[in-house]
PDB file of N, CA, C and O in Angstrom:
ATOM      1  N   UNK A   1     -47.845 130.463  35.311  1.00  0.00           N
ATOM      2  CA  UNK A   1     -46.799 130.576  34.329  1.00  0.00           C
ATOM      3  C   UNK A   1     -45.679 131.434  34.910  1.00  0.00           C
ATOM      4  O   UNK A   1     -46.012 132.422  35.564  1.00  0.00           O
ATOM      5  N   UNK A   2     -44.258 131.133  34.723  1.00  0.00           N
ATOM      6  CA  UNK A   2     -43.656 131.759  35.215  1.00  0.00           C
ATOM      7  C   UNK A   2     -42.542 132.997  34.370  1.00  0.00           C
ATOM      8  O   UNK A   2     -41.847 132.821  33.369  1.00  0.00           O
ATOM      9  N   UNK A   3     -42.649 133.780  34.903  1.00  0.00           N
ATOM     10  CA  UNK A   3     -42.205 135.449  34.222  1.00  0.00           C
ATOM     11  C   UNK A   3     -40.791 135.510  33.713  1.00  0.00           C
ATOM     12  O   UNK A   3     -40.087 135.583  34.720  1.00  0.00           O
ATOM     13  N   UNK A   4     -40.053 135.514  32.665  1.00  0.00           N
ATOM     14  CA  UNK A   4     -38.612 135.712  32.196  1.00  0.00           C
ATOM     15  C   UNK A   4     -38.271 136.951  32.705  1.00  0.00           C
ATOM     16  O   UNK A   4     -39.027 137.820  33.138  1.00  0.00           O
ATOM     17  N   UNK A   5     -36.992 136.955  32.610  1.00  0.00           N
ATOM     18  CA  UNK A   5     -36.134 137.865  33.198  1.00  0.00           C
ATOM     19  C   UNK A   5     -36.655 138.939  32.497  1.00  0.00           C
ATOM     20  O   UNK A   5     -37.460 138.763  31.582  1.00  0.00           O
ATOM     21  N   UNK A   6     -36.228 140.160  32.879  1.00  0.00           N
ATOM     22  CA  UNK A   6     -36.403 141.496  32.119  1.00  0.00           C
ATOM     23  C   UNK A   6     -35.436 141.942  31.830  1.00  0.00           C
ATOM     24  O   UNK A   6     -35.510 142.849  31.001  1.00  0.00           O
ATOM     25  N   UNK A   7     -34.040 141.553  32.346  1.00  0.00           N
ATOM     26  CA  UNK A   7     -32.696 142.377  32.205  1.00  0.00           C
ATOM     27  C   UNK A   7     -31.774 140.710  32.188  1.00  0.00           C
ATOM     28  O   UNK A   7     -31.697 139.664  32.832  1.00  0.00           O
ATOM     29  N   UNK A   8     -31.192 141.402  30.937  1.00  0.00           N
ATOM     30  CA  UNK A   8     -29.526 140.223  30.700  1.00  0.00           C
ATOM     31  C   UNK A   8     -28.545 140.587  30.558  1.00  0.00           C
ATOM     32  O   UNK A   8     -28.368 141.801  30.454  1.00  0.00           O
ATOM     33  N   UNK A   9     -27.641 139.820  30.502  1.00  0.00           N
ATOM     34  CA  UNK A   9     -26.311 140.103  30.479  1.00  0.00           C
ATOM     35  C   UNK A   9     -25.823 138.414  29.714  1.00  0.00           C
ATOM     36  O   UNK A   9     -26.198 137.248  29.833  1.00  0.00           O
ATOM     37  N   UNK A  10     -24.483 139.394  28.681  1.00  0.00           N
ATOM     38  CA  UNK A  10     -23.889 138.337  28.174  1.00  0.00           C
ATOM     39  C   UNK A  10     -22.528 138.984  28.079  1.00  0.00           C
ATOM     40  O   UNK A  10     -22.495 140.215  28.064  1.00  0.00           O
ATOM     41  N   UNK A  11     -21.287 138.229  28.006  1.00  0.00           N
ATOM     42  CA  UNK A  11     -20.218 138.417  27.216  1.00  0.00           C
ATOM     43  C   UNK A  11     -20.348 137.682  26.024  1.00  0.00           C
ATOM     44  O   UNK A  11     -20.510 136.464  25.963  1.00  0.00           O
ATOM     45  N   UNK A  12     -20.260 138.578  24.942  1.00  0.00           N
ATOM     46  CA  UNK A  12     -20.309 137.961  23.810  1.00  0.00           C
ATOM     47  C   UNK A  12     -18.949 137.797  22.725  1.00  0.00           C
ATOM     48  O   UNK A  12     -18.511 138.720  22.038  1.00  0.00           O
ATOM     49  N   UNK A  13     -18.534 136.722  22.750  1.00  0.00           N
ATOM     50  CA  UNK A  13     -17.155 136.510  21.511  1.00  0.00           C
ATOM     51  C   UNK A  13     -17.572 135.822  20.770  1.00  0.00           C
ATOM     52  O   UNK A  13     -18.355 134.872  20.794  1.00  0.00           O
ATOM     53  N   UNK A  14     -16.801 136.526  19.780  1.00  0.00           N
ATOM     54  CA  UNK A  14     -16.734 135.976  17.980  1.00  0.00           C
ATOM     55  C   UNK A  14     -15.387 135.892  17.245  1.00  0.00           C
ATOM     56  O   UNK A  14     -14.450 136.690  17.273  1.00  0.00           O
ATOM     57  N   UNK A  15     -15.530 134.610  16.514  1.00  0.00           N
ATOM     58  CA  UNK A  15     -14.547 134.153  16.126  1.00  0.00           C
ATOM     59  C   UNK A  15     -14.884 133.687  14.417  1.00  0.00           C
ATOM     60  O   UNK A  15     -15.858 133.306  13.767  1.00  0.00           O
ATOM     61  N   UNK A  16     -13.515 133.969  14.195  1.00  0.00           N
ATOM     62  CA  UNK A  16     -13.872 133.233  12.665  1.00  0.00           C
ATOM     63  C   UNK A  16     -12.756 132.225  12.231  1.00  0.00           C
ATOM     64  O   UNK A  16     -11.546 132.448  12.267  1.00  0.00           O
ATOM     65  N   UNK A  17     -13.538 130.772  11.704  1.00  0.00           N
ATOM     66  CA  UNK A  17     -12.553 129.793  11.713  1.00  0.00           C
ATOM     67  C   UNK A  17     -13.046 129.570   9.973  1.00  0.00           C
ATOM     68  O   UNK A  17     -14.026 129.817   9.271  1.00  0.00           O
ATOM     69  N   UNK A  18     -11.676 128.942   9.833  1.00  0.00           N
ATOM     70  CA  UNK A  18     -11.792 128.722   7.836  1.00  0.00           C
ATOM     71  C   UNK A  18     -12.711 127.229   7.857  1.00  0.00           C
ATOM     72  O   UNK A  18     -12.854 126.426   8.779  1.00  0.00           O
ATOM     73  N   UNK A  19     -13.001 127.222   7.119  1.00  0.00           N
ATOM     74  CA  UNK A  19     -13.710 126.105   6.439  1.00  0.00           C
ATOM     75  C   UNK A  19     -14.006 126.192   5.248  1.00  0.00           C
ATOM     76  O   UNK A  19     -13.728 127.288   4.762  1.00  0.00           O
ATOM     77  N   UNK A  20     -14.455 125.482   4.583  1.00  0.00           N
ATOM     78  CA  UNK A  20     -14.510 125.532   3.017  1.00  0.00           C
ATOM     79  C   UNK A  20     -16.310 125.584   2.455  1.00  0.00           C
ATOM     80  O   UNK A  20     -17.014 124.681   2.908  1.00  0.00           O
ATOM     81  N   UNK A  21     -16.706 126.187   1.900  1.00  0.00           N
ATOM     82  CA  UNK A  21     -16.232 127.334   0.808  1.00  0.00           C
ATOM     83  C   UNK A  21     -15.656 128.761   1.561  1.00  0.00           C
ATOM     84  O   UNK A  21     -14.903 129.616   1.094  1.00  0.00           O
ATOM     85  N   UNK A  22     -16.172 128.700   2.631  1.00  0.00           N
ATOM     86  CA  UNK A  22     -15.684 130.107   2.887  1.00  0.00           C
ATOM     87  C   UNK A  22     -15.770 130.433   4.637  1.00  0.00           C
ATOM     88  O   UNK A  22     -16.757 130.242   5.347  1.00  0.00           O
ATOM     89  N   UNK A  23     -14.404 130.986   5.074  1.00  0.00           N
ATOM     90  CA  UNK A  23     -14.514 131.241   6.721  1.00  0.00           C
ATOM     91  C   UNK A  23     -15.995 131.492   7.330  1.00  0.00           C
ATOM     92  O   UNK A  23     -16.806 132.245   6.790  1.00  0.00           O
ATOM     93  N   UNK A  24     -16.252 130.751   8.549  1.00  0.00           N
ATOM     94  CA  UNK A  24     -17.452 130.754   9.287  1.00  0.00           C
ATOM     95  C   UNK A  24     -17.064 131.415  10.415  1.00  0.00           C
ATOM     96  O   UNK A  24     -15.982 131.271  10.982  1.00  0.00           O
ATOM     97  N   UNK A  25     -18.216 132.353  10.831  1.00  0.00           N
ATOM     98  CA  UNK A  25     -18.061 132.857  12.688  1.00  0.00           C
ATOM     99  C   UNK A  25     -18.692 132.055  13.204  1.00  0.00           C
ATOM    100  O   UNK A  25     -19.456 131.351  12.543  1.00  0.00           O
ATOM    101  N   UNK A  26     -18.577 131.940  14.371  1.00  0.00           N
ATOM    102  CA  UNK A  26     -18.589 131.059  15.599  1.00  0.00           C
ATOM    103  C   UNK A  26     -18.398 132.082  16.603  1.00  0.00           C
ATOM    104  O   UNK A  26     -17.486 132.903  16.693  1.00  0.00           O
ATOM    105  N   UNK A  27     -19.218 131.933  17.206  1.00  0.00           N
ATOM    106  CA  UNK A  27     -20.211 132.910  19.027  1.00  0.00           C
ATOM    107  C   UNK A  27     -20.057 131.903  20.010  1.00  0.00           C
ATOM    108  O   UNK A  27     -20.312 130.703  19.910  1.00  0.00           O
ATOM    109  N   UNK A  28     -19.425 132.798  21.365  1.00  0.00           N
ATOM    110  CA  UNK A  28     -20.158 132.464  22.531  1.00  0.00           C
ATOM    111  C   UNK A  28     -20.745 133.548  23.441  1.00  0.00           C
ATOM    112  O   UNK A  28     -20.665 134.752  23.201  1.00  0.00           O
ATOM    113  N   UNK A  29     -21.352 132.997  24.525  1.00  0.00           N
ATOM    114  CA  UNK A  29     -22.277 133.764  25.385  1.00  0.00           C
ATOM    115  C   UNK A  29     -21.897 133.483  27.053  1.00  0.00           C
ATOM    116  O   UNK A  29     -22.307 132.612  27.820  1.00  0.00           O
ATOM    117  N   UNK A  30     -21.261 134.231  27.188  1.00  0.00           N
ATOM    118  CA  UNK A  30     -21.188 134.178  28.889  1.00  0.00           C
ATOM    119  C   UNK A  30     -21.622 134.725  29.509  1.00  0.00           C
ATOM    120  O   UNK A  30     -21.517 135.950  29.468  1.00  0.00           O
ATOM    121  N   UNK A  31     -22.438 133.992  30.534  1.00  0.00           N
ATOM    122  CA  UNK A  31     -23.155 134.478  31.609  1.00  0.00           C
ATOM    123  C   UNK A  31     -22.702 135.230  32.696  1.00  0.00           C
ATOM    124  O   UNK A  31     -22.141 134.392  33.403  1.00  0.00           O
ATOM    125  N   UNK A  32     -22.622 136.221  33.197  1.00  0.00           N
ATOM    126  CA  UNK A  32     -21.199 136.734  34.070  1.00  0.00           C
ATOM    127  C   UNK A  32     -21.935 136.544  35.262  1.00  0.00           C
ATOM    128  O   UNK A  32     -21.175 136.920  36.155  1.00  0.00           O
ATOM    129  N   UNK A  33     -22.871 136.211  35.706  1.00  0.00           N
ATOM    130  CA  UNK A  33     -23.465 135.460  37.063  1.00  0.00           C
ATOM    131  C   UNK A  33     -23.092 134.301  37.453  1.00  0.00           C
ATOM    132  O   UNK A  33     -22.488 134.148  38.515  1.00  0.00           O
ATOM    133  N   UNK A  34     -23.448 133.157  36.517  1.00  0.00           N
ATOM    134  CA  UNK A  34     -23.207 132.212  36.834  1.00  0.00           C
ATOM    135  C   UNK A  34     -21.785 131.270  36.008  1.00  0.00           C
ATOM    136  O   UNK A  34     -21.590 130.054  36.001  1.00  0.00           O
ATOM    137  N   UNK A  35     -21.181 132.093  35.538  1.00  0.00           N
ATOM    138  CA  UNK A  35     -20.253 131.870  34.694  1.00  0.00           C
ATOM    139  C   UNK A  35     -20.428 130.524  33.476  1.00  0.00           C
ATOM    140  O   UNK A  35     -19.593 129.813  32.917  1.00  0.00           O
ATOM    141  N   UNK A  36     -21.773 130.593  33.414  1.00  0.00           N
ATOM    142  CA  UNK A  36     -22.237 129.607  32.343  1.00  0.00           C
ATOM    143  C   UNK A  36     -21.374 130.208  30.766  1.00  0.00           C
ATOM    144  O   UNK A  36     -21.188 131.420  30.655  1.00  0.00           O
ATOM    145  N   UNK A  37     -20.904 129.247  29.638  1.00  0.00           N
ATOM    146  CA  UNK A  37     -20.928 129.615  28.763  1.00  0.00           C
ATOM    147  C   UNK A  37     -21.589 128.841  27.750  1.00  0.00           C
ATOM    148  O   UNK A  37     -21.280 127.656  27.874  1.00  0.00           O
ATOM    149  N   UNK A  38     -22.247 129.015  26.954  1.00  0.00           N
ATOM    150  CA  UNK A  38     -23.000 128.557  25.371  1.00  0.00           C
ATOM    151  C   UNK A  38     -22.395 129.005  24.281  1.00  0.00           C
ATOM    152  O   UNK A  38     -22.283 130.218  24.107  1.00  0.00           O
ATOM    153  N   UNK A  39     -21.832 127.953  23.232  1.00  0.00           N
ATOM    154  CA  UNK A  39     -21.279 128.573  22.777  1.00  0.00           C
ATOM    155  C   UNK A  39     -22.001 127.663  21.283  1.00  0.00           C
ATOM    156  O   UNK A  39     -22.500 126.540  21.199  1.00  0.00           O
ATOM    157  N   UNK A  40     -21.779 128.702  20.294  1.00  0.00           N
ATOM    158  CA  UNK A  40     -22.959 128.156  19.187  1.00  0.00           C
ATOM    159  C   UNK A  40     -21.889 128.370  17.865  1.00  0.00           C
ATOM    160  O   UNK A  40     -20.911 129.116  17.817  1.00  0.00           O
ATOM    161  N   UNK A  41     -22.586 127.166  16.484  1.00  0.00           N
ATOM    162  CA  UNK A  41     -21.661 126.880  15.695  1.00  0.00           C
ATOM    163  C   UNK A  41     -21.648 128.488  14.596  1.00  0.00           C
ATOM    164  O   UNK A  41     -20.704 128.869  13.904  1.00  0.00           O
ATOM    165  N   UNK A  42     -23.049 129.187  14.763  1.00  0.00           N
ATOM    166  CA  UNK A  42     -23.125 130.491  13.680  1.00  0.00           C
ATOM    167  C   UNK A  42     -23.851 131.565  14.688  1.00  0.00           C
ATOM    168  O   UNK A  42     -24.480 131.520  15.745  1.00  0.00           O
ATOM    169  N   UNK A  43     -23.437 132.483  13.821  1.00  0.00           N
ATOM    170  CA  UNK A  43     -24.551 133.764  14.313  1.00  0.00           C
ATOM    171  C   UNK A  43     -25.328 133.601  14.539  1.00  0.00           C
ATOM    172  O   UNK A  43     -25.853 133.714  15.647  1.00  0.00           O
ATOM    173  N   UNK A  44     -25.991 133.058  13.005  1.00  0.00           N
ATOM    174  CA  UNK A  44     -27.652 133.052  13.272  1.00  0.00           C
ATOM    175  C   UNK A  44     -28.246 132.120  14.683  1.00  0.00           C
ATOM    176  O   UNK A  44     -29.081 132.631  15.430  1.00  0.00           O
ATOM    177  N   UNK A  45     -27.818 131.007  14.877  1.00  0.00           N
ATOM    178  CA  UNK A  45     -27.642 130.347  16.029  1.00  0.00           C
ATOM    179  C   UNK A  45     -27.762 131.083  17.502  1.00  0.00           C
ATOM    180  O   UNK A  45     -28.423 130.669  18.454  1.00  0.00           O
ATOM    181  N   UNK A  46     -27.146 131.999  17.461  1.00  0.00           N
ATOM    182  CA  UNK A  46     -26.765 132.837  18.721  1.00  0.00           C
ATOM    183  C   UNK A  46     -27.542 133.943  18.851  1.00  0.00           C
ATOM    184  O   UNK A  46     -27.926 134.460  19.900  1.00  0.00           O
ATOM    185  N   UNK A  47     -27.817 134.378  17.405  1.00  0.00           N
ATOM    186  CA  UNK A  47     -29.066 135.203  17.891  1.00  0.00           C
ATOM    187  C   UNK A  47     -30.289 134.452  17.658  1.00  0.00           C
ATOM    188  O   UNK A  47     -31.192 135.267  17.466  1.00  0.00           O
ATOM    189  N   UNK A  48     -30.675 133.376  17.597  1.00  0.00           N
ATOM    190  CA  UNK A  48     -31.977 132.603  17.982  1.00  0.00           C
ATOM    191  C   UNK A  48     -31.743 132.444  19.472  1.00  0.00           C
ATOM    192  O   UNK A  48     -32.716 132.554  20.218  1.00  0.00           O
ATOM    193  N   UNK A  49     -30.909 132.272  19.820  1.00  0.00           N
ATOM    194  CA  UNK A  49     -30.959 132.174  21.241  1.00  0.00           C
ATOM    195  C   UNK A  49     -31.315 133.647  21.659  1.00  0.00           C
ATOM    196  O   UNK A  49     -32.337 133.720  22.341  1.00  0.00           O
ATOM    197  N   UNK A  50     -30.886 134.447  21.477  1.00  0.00           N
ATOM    198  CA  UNK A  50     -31.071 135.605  22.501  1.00  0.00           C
ATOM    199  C   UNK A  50     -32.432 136.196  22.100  1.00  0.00           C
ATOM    200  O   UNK A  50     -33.123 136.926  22.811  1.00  0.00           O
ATOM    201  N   UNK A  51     -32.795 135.656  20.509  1.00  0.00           N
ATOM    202  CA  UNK A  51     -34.345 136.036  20.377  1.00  0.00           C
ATOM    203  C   UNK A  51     -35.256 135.297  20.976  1.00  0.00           C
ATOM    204  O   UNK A  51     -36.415 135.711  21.016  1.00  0.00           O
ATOM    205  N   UNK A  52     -34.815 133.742  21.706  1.00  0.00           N
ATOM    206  CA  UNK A  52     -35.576 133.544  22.301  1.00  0.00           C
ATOM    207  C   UNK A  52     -36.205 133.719  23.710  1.00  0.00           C
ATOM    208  O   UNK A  52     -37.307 133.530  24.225  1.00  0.00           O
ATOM    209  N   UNK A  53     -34.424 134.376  24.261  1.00  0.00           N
ATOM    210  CA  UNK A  53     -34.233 134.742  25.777  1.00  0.00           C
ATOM    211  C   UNK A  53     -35.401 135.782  25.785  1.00  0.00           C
ATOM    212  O   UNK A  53     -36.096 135.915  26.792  1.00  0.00           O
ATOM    213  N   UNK A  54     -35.707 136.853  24.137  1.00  0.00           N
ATOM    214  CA  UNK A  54     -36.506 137.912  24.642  1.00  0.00           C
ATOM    215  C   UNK A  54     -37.738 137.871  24.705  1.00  0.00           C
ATOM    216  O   UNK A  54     -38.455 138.772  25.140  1.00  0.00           O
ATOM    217  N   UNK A  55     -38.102 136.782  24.258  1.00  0.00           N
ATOM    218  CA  UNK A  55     -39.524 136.465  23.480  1.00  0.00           C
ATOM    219  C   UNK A  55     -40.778 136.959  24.294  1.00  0.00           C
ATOM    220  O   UNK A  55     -41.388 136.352  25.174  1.00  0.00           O
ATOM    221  N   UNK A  56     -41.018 138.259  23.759  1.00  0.00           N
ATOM    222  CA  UNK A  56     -42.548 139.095  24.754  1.00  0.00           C
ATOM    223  C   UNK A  56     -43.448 138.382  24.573  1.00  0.00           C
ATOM    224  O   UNK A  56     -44.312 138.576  25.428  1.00  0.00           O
ATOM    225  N   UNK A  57     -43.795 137.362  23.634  1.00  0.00           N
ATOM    226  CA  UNK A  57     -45.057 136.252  23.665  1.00  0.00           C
ATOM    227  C   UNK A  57     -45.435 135.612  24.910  1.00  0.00           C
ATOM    228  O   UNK A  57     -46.550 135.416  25.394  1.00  0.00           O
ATOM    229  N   UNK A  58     -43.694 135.187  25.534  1.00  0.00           N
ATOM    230  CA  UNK A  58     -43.946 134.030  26.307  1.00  0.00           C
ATOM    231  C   UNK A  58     -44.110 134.629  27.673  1.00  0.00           C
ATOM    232  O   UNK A  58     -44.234 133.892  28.651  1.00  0.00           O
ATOM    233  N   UNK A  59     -44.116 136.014  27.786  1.00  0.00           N
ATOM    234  CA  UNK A  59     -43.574 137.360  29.290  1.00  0.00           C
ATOM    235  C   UNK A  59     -45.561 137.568  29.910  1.00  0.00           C
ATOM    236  O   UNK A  59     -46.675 137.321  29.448  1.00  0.00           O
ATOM    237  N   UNK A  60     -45.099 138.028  30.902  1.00  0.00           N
ATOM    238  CA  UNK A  60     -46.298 138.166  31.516  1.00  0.00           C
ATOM    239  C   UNK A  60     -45.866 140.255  31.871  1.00  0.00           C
ATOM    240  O   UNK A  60     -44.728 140.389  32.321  1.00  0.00           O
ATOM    241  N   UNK A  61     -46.358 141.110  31.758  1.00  0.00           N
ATOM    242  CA  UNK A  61     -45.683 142.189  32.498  1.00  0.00           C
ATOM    243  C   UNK A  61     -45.634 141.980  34.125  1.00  0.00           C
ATOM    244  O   UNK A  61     -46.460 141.447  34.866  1.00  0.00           O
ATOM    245  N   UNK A  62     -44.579 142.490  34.365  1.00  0.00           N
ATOM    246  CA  UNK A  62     -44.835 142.108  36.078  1.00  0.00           C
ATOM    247  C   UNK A  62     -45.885 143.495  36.835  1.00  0.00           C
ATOM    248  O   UNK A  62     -46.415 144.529  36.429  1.00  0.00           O
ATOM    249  N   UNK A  63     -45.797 142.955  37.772  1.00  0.00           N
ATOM    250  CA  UNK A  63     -47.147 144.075  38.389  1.00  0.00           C
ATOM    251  C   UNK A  63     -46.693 145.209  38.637  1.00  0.00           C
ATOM    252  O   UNK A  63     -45.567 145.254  38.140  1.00  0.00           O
ATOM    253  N   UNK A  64     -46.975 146.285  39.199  1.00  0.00           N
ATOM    254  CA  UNK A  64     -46.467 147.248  39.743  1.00  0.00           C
ATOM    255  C   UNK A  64     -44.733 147.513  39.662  1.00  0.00           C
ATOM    256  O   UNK A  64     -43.818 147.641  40.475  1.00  0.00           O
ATOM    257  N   UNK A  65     -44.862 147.509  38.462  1.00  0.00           N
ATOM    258  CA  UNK A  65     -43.066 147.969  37.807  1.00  0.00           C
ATOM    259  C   UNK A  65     -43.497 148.855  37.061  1.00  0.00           C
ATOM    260  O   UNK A  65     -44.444 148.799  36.277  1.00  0.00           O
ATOM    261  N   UNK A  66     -42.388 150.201  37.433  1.00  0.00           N
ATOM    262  CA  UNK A  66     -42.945 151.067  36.459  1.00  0.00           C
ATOM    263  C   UNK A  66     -42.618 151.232  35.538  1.00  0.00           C
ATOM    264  O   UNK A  66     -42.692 150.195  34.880  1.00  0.00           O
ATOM    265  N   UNK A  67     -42.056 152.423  34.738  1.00  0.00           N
ATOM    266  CA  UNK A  67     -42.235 152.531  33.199  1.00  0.00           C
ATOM    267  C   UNK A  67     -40.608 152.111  32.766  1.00  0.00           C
ATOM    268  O   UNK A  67     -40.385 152.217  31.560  1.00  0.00           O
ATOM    269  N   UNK A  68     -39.858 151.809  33.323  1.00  0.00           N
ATOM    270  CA  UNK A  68     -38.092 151.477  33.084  1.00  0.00           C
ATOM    271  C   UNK A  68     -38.160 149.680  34.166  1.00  0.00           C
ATOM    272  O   UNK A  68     -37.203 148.909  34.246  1.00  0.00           O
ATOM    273  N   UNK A  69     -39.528 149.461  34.828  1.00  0.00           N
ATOM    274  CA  UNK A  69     -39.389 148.678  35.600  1.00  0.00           C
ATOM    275  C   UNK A  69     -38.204 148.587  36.784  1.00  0.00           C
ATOM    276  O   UNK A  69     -37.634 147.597  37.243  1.00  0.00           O
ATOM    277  N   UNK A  70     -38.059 150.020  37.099  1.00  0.00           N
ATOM    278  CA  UNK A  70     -36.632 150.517  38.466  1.00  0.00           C
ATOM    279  C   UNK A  70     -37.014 149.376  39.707  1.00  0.00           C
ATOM    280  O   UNK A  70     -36.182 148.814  40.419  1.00  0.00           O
ATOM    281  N   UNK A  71     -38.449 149.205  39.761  1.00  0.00           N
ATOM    282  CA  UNK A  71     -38.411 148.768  40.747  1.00  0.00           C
ATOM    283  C   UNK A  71     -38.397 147.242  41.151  1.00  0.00           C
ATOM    284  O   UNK A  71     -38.548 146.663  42.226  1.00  0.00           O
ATOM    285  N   UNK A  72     -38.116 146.754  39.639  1.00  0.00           N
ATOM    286  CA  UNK A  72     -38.059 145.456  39.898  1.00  0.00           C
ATOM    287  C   UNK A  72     -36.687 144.898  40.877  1.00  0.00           C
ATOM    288  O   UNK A  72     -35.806 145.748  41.005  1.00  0.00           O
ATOM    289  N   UNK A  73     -36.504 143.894  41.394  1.00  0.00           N
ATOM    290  CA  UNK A  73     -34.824 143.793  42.228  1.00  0.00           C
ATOM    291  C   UNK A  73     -34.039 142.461  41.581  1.00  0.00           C
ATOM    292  O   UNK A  73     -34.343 141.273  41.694  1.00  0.00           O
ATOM    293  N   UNK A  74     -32.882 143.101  40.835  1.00  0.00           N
ATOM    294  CA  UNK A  74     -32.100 142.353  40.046  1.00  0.00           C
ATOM    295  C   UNK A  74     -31.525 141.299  40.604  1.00  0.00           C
ATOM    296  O   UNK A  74     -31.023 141.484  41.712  1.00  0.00           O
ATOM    297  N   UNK A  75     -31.426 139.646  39.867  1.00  0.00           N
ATOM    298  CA  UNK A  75     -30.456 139.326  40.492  1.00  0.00           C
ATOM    299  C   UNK A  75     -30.394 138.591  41.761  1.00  0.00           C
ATOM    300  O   UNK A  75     -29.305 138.340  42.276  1.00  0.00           O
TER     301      UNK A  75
END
């Protein structure tokens, strides 16, 4: 099985556009590595994503990382 990241990075913008009954926000997420962006129709949307980026269910701890994991190598 393979191990998720331990450390992320996003640029995150928010916007609010009218619609009816009432103005909606609208998120994106930029990757500043790979200059990927995702960009999602609500909040809640955007943070399902990043709750899923964190998800300790799916994580293995890595081995010999210590207690801040310093020694893992980013990147």
């Amino acid at each position: 099985m393979s191990r998720r990241a331990s450390y992320h990075a996003y640029l995150l913008r928010l916007w609010r556009v009218q619609s009816e009954p009432h103005p909606t926000w609208r998120a994106s997420l930029e990757d500043p590595h790979s200059s990927e962006v995702l960009v999602f129709a609500s909040l809640e949307r955007a943070y399902a994503f990043l709750a899923d980026q964190i998800d300790e269910r799916a994580e293995e701890p890595p081995t010999g990382a210590g207690p801040a994991g310093n020694d893992t190598k980013l990147g």
